[in-house]
C-alpha positions, 0 to 999 in steps of 0.5 A, spaced: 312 450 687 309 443 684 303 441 685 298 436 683 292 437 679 287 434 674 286 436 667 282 434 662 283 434 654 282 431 647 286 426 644 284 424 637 277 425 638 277 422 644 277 425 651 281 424 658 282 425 664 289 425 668 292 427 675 299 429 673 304 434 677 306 440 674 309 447 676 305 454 677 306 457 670 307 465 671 310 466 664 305 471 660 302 468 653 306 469 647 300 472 645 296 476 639 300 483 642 307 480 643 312 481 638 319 476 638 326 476 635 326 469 633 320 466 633 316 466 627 322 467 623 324 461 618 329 457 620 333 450 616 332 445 621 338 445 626 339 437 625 339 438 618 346 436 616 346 430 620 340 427 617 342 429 610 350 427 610 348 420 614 351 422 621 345 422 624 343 414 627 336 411 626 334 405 629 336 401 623 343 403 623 345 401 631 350 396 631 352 394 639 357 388 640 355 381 639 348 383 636 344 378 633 338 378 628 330 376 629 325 375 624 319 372 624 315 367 621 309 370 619 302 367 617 300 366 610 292 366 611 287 371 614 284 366 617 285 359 619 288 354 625 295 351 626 295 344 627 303 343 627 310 346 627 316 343 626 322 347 628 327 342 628 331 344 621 331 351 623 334 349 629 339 344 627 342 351 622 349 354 624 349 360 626 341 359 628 342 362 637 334 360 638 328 358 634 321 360 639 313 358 637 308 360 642 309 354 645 316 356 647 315 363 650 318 364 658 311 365 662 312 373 663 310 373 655 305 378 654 299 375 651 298 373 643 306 376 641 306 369 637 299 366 635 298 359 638 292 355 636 290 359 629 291 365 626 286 371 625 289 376 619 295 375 614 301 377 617 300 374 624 306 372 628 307 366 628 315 364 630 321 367 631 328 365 629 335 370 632 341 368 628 348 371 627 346 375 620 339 375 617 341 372 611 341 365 616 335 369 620 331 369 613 333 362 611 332 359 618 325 361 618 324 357 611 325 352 613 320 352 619 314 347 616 307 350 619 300 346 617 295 350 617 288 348 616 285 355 612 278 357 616 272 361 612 275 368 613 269 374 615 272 379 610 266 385 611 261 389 614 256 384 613 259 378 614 261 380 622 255 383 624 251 377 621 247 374 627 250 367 626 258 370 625 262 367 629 267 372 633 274 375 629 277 376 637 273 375 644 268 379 645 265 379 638 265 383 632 263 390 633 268 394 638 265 396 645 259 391 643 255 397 641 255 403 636 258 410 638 251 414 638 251 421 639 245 425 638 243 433 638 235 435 638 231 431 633 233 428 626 225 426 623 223 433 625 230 437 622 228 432 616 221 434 616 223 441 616 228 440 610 227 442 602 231 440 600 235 434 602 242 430 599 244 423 601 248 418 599 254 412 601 261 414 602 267 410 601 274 411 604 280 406 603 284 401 607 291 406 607 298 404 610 303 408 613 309 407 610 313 412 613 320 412 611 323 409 616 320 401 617 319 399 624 325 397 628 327 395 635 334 394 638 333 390 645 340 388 650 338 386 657 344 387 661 343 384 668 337 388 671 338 393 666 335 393 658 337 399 653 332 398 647 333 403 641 327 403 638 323 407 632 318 410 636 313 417 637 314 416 645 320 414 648 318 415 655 311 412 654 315 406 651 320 406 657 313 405 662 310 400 658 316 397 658 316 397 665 309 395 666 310 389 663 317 386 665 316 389 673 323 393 671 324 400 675 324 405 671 332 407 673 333 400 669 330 402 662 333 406 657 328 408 651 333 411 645 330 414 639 334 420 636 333 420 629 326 417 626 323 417 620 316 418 621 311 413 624 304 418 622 300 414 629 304 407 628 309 408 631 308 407 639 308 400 643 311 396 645 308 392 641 310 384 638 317 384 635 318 390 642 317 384 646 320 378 642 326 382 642 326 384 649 324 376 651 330 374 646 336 378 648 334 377 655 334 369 654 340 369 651 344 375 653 346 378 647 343 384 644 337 383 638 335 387 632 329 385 629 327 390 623 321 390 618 322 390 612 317 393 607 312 386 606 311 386 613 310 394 614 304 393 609 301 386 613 302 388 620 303 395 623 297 398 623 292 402 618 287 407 617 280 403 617 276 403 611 270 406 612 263 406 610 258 412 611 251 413 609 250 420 610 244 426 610 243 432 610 237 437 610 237 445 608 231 449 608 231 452 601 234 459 603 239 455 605 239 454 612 243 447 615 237 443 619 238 436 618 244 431 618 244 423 619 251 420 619 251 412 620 259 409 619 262 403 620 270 402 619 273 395 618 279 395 623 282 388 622 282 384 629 282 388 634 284 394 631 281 401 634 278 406 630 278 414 629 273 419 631 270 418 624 264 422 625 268 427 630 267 433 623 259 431 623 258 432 631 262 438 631 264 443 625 258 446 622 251 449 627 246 444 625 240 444 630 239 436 630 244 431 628 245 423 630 252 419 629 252 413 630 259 409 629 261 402 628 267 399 629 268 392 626 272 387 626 275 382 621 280 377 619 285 383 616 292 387 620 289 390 626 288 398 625 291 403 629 292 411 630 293 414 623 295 422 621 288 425 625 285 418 626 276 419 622 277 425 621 279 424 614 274 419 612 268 423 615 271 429 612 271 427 606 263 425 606 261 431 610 265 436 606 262 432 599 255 433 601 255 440 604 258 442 596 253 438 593 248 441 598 251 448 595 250 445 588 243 443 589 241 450 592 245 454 587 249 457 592 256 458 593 260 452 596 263 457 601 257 461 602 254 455 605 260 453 609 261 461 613 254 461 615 254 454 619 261 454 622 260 453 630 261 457 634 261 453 640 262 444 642 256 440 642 257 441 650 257 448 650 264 449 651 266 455 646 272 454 641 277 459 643 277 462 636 274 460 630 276 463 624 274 458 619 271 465 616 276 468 614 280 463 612 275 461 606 275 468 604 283 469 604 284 463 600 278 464 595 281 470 594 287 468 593 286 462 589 281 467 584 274 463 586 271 468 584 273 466 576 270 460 577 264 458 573 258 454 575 259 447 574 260 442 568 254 439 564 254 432 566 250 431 559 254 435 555 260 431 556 257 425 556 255 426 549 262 429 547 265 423 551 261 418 547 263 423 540 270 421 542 272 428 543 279 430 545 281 435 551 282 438 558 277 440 563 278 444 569 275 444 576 275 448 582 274 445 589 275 446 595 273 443 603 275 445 610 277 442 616 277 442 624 283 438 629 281 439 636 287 439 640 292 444 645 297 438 648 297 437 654 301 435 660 305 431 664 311 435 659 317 436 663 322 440 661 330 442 663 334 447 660 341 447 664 347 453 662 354 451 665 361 456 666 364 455 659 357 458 656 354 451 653 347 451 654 342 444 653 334 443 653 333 436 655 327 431 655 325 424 654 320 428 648 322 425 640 323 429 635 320 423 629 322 428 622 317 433 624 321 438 627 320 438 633 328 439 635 329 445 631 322 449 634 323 447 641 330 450 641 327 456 638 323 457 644 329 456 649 333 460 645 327 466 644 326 465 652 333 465 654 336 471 650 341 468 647 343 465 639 339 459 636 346 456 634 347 456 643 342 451 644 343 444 644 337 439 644 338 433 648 331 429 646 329 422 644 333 419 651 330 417 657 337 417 660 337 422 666 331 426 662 325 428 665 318 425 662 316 428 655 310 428 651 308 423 646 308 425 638 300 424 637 295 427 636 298 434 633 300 436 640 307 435 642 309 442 640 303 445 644 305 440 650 313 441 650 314 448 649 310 451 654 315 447 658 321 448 654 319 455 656 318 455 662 325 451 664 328 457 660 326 462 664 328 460 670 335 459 667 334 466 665 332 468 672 338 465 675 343 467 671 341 475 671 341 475 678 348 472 678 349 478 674 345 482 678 350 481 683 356 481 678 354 488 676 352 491 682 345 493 680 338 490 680 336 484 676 331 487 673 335 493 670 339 488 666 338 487 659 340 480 655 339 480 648 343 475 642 347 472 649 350 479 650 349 482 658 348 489 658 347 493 665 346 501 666 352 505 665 357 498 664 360 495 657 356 489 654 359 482 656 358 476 653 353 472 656 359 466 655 365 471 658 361 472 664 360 465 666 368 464 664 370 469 669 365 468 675 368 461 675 365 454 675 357 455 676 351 450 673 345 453 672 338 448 672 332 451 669 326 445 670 319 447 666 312 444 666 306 444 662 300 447 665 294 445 664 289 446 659 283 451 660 276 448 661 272 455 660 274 454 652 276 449 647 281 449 642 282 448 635 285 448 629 282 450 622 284 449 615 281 452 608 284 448 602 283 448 595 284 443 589 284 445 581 284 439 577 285 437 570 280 431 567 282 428 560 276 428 556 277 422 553 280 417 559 277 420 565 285 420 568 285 426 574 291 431 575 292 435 581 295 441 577 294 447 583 293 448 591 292 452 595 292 451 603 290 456 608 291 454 616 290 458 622 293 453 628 296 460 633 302 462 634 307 459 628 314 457 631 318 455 625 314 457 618 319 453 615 318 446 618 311 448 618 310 448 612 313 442 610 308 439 614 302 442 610 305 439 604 305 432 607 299 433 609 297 435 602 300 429 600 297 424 604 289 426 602 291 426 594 294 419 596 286 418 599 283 421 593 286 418 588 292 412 589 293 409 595 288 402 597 291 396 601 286 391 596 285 385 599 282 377 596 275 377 596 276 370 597 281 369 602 283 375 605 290 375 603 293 382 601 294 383 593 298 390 596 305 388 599 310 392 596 310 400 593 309 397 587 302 395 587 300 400 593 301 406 590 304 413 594 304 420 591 310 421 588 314 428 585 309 426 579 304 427 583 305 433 586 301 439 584 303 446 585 302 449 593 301 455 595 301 455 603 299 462 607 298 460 615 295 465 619 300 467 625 295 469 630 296 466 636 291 464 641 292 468 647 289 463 653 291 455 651 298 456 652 304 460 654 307 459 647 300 461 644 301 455 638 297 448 637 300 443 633 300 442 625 300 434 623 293 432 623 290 439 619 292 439 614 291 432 610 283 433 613 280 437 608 284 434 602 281 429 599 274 432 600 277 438 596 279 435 591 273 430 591 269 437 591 274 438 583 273 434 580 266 435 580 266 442 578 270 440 572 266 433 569 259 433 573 260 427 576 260 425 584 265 421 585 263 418 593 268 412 592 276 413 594 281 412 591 278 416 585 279 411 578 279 413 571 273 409 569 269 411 575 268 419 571 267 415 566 262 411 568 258 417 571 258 419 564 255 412 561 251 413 567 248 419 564 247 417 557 243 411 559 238 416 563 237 419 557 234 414 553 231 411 558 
């Protein structure tokens, strides 16, 4: 029976309460003990031919009779007022349906979809033009004349949190008015115990999105009635926030998205070309599209906050953590929203007095939003950095250090309901031949060979760990409905945004059902005649939406034996269902398909829901990676040449998707160590990094040999499916390992990222000069 209950859970560092309806869940754990025919094993993704052979449709491919097209004049400037614009010449243009500026939007506009009296970033929208092609659309929109008047752009941390410095958005420069601070015993005294101590400042980068797929939106209201196919990593909390905002009944939206190519946190909404699409089809009966193109991604859809991080950290001399102070700032545009940067600090190591203290600042940049384990990279990165150069200092090993400060519990009490952080940093050093690895590089000694001009490769060990916190949650609702001619569907208006989710909720379905993976058919990324289904955030749409999808299979299941029961004349709990073949006592076997054709028309509904989590324990997924790199003597160029990843996130479904997602991951954090950087003018804020040519992304170049082991030890209590999510833990503990690297092979730390060239050699200058001084 439904019934309603208030749950509590984490979503990317930040912890929520809900009141939701679920069903009870009597289904016992697919857990440690529990062996499974098709779960586990490797399977080719179930919409792969679609998507490799142009079948499958993404937003950008939707053509509906009568579309129009929209673009949006965007501002050149980080920073200035809007004295005048003169729409006249666009208007005049054949083939031009609607020019709009702020002025010009109906009164249930959302605020701020267009900029009215200035501008407060490069790329903010300022008008829009729907036309019948985009070729006229793009030349409308250079015909719209706007006089700006540019205004002294605040472009950094000191700037904005100047006493004198005026607010980027309402409120002030600094989110929340205050600095998140968090604080555990007392830090003066932990120092005072310390003997050894190693502090420094940490920088990480502004990074960008650019999944595949560009955001887009389709929008035709019909009447009352709206249908939007959008690009979005939660089709059914688009369709709420839709609802929301126009006043609509949710029976009258429909969200699709059945095909996507990444969003990686930027893809959620609705946001404002959503509304501006919507408002136009609405105005002009007709459906509208508005697709981003590459520019626009880098200028306007979100990013990974840069962060800047003054971190200390004090051990006892037989190497005894007692010690840490992390002060983080991260610059998060004009009203972005950052991560849980020092999340890592707060809670991955058993450290008796700890003080965070965060500051999320506003400036005249493209806001920041959600991005592939929002903080945790950039605070790993520090964290991970200084416990090897405590390790270093301390003449111990990197992951001796590290296995006896792992926590064994939250900062609250709550105990990890398994920690095996341990024994992936043994089966990876194992595996990867650390105990190889000498001690690390003479600074001095290549320096001097530097300055001869000497010619070679070096090569270093690293290797860094990382925690995600999270075991999904609900409201995750689920149907799985067998007709007479065999057909089997799992519906829910979830998404499936490239990661795989398709392929593994069907796996479950079927494994639950008894019937072959080729029997399922998933019908997601519809709200149409769907019950609601999770958004694709947080690693937590696997571990949400199977214990659904479960749940629903097996009451179909508990249905069609019982018709069997009464078709075979013996108890429901004698008959076996295997492969999708009926086997009773003493009977032939029968097709599950021959059986419903012969008992006539029949409709089975199975519906599922996620329970909530238990409050006792706390999730968490865990990683060990580990880099080794090749540094050219002579130019400081770094090359990752071999990787090895080793992750525990409970029960693996898929090994095959799984892995995919690891290697992205991977990917990410090279990107973070060594390439990627939106750049900014010092002087007007404009973005220098608007294209792939001057944002440079990993390519197949820069791909590494990796080697993936995953732990498949499920968790016994979290969830009925036993599995937690694998997006996020994978890109956490990159960067820092390969950081960690380079050091082992060259002697220097490098503390700011991306890694350049000339910043090894720098270090060796460094070096150099200490010695004649």
């Amino acid at each position: 029976m439904p019934r309603i209950v208030r749950t509590q859970y984490e979503y990317e560092g930040q912890i929520r309460e809900q009141i939701t309806v679920v069903e009870d869940d009597p289904l016992p754990v697919w857990g440690s003990g529990v062996k499974l025919d098709l779960v586990g094993k490797e399977r080719a993704r179930i919409d792969g031919v679609d998507r490799l052979t142009g079948r499958a449709t993404y937003t950008v491919d939707v053509h509906v009779p009568g579309l129009l097209h929209g673009k949006i004049l965007r501002s050149p400037w980080a920073h200035a007022a809007i004295e005048a614009i003169d729409t006249s010449e666009a208007k005049e243009m054949a083939g031009v349906h609607l020019v709009w500026t702020a002025a010009d939007l109906p009164p249930d506009a959302p605020p701020g979809i267009l900029a009215s009296e200035k501008v407060i970033f490069p790329g903010e929208e300022v008008a829009l033009v729907v036309a019948e092609t985009e070729e006229i659309a793009w030349e409308a929109l250079r015909r719209i004349r706007v006089r700006y008047r540019p205004l002294p752009p605040i472009l950094t941390v000191e700037e904005a949190l100047a006493e004198d410095a005026p607010p980027v958005v309402p409120g002030g420069n600094l989110e929340k008015g205050q600095p998140v601070v968090r604080k555990a015993g007392d830090p003066e005294e932990g120092f005072r115990q310390a003997e050894v101590v190693v502090e420094g400042t940490y920088e990480t980068p502004f990074e960008l999105h650019n999944a595949m797929e560009p955001h887009g939106v389709v929008a035709h209201f019909e009447g009352q009635r709206l249908t939007v196919w959008e690009s979005t990593q939660s089709v059914s909390g688009l369709r709420q926030g839709l609802a929301r905002t126009y006043g609509l009944p949710l029976e009258n939206i429909r969200v699709i998205c059945q095909y996507m190519g990444g969003g990686f946190g930027a893809k959620f909404g609705p946001y404002r070309y959503t509304h501006l699409a919507v408002l136009a089809s609405r105005a002009l009966g007709h459906p509208v599209r508005i697709v981003l193109d590459r520019k626009e991604e880098n200028l306007a859809t979100g990013n990974r906050p840069k962060t800047i991080q003054h971190l200390r950290l004090g051990a006892t001399s037989p190497g005894d953590l007692v010690a840490l102070t992390v002060k983080a700032y991260e610059l998060q545009g004009a009203g972005g929203h950052g991560g849980n940067v020092t999340g890592p600090a707060w809670e991955q190591y058993d450290i008796p007095h700890v003080l965070t203290e965060e500051y999320g600042v506003f400036f005249h940049g493209g806001p920041s939003c959600s991005f592939r384990a929002p903080g945790f990279p950039e605070g790993s990165f520090a964290l991970e950095s200084a416990m090897d150069d405590l390790a270093h200092r301390l003449k111990m090993d990197p992951i001796e250090l590290r296995i006896r400060h792992f926590s064994k519990k939250r900062r609250d009490g709550t105990p990890w309901a398994r920690n095996s952080l341990a024994e992936l940093c043994r089966v990876g050093a194992e595996k990867f031949g650390w105990s190889k690895r000498g001690p690390a590089a003479d600074p001095r000694e290549l320096a001097q060979r530097w300055q001869r001009g000497e010619t070679g490769k070096l090569r270093g060990m690293g290797m860094a760990t990382g925690i995600w916190v999270s075991a999904g949650w609900p409201p995750a609702y689920a149907w799985v409905r067998v007709q007479h001619d065999g057909s089997i569907s799992v519906t829910s208006a979830t998404q499936d945004i490239g990661t795989g989710t398709k392929t593994a909720l069907a796996m479950v379905a079927a494994e639950e059902l008894g019937v072959p993976l080729e029997w399922i058919q998933m019908r997601i990324g519809d709200t149409e005649m769907a019950p609601f289904g999770t958004g694709s955030g947080g690693s937590g749409t696997l571990s949400s939406m199977a214990p659904a999808v479960r749940l629903a299979a097996h009451e179909a299941r508990q249905q069609l034996l019982s018709l069997a029961a009464d078709f075979f004349s013996v108890p429901a709990d004698a008959i076996a269902l295997k492969d999708g073949i009926l086997q009773a006592p003493r009977k032939d076997p029968l097709s599950v398909r021959d059986f419903l054709r012969q008992i006539g028309p029949v409709d089975i509904v199975g519906r599922g829901s996620r329970a909530p989590n238990p409050t006792d324990v706390a999730a968490l997924s865990v990683a060990a990676h580990f880099a080794e790199v090749e540094v050219d003597l002579s130019t400081g160029f770094i090359r990752v040449v071999r990787y090895l990843a080793v992750h525990d996130s409970g029960r693996v479904i898929n090994p095959l998707t799984m892995r995919s997602q690891i290697h992205g991951g991977i990917l990410f954090g090279l990107g973070m160590a060594l390439m990627e950087n939106r750049r900014h003018d010092p002087t007007t804020g404009r973005v220098l990094t608007t294209n792939l040519e001057h944002y440079l992304l990993p390519t197949v170049a820069d791909v590494p040999d990796i080697e993936v082991v995953l732990m498949d030890w499920p968790h016994d209590r979290l969830n009925s499916s036993g599995a937690l999510g694998i997006g996020e833990p994978p890109v956490i503990p990159a960067a820092p390992a390969i950081a960690n690297a380079v050091f082992h092979a060259t002697g220097v730390r490098l503390m700011k990222a991306p890694f350049r060239p000339g910043d090894i050699l720098a270090g060796w200058q460094h070096v150099l000069e200490e010695v004649k001084v």
